[in-house]
N, C-alpha and C positions, 0 to 999 in steps of 0.2 A: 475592779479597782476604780476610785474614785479620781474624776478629774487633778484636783486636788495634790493626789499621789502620783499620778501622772507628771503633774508638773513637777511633783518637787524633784521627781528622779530625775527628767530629763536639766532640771536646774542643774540637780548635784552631778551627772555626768560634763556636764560646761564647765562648770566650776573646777574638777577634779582633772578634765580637761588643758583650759586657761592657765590651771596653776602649775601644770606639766612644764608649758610652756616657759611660765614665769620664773621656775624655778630651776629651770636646764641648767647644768653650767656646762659653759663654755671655755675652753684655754682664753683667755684675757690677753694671752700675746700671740692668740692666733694670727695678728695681722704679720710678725716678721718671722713666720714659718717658711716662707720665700729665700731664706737667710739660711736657713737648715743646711749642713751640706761643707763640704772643704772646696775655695778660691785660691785661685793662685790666678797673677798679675802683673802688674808694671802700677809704679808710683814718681808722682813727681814733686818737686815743689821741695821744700827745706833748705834754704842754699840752692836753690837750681837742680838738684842732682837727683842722678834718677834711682829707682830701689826694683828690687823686685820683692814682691810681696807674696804672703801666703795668709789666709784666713782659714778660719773654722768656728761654726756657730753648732751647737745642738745643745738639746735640752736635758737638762740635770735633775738633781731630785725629783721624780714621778714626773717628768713635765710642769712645773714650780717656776724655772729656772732656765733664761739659754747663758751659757756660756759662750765666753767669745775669746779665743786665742789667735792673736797675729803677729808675724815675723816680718820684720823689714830690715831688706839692706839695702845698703848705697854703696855705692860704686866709689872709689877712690873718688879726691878731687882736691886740689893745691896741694895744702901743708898734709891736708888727709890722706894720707899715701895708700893705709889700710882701708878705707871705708867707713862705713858707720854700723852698726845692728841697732834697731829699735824693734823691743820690745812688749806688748802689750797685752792685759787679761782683762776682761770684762764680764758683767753680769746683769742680764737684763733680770728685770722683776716687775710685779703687779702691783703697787699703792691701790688698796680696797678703800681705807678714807679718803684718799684726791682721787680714787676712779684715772690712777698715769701709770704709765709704762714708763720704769726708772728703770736710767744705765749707769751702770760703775764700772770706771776705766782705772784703770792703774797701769800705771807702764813702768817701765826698766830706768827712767830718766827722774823718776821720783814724784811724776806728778798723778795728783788722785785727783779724777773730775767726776760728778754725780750733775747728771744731765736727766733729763725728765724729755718727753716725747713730747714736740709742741701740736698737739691740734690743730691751732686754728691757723697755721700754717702746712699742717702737712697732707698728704695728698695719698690715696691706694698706692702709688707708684713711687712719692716721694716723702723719705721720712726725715722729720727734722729736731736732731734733740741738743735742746740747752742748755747752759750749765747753771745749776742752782748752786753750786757750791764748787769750790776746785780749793786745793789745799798744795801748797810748794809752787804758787805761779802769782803773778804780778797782783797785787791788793786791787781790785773792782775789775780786773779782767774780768773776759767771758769768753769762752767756747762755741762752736755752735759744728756739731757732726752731721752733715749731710748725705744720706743712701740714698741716690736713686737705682731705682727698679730699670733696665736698660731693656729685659726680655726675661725669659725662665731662667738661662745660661751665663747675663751677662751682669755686673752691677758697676755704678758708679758710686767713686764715694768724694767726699771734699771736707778739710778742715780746719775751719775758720776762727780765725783770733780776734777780738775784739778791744783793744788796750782802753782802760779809762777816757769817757771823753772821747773815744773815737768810735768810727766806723768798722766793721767785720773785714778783714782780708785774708784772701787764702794761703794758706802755711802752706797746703798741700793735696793732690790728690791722688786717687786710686781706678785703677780699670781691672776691673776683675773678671775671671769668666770660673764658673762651677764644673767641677771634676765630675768629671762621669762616674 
């Protein structure tokens, strides 16, 4: 065998190689597989009052898709004799032409937010998504949903309003621990 032919095999095994590589796919929302799993918790914030919470995150069509279902109630409080129930469904996805992790929340209260996973703020531990769009809430509001990673077990969450012209403050948050 000529040198020649030597190199070209050992090229074409790199090449057939490299392109293994290049061409792997990956889950694209591998990073909030950490989410996987049923929470239950304590919330606060909304009027002062506190909730007890339940979460659930896992993946839908072939792994496509995480679903996100959460219950919150609050505890009585003044005129509110009964309490409150909120609500809420969510769907995380993968934008291939922006290369984002898109979330869609809908809740029980009417409001539809579409938040995008911010980057160049968010961190292994801390995720941060915005709202590019929200539909039944104040005209140039903005949203901002924040998970932090606390351990395997535990998550925090926080959710912040932004009113026109102003700064982010928090509506509300969450402590979560993961059901065995």
């Amino acid at each position: 065998m000529s040198i020649l032919n030597k190199r070209n095999i050992v090229l074409l095994i790199c090449l057939l190689s490299f392109s293994g590589v290049s061409f792997a796919q990956g889950n694209p929302l591998e990073q909030l597989n950490f989410l996987i799993g049923d929470w239950m918790g304590t919330g606060s914030g909304y009027g002062d009052t506190k909730s007890k919470v339940e979460v659930s995150f896992y993946y839908i069509m072939q792994g496509k898709f995480i679903e996100m279902d959460a219950e919150s109630r609050f505890a009585p409080k003044g005129k509110n004799n009964k309490g409150q129930f909120h609500q809420e469904k969510g769907f995380f996805s993968y934008d291939k032409d922006r290369k984002l992790i898109i979330y869609r929340q809908f809740s029980n209260d009417g409001y539809v937010n579409q938040y995008y996973l911010n980057d160049t703020i968010s961190t292994a531990h801390t995720l941060v998504f915005d709202t590019e769009r929200t539909e039944n809430f104040v005209p140039d509001g903005k949203a901002r949903w924040i998970i932090q990673k606390e351990g395997d077990q535990h998550l925090s969450t926080s959710f912040n309003v932004a009113f026109p012209e102003q700064d982010f403050v928090n509506f509300g948050s969450q402590e979560l621990i993961k059901n065995p």
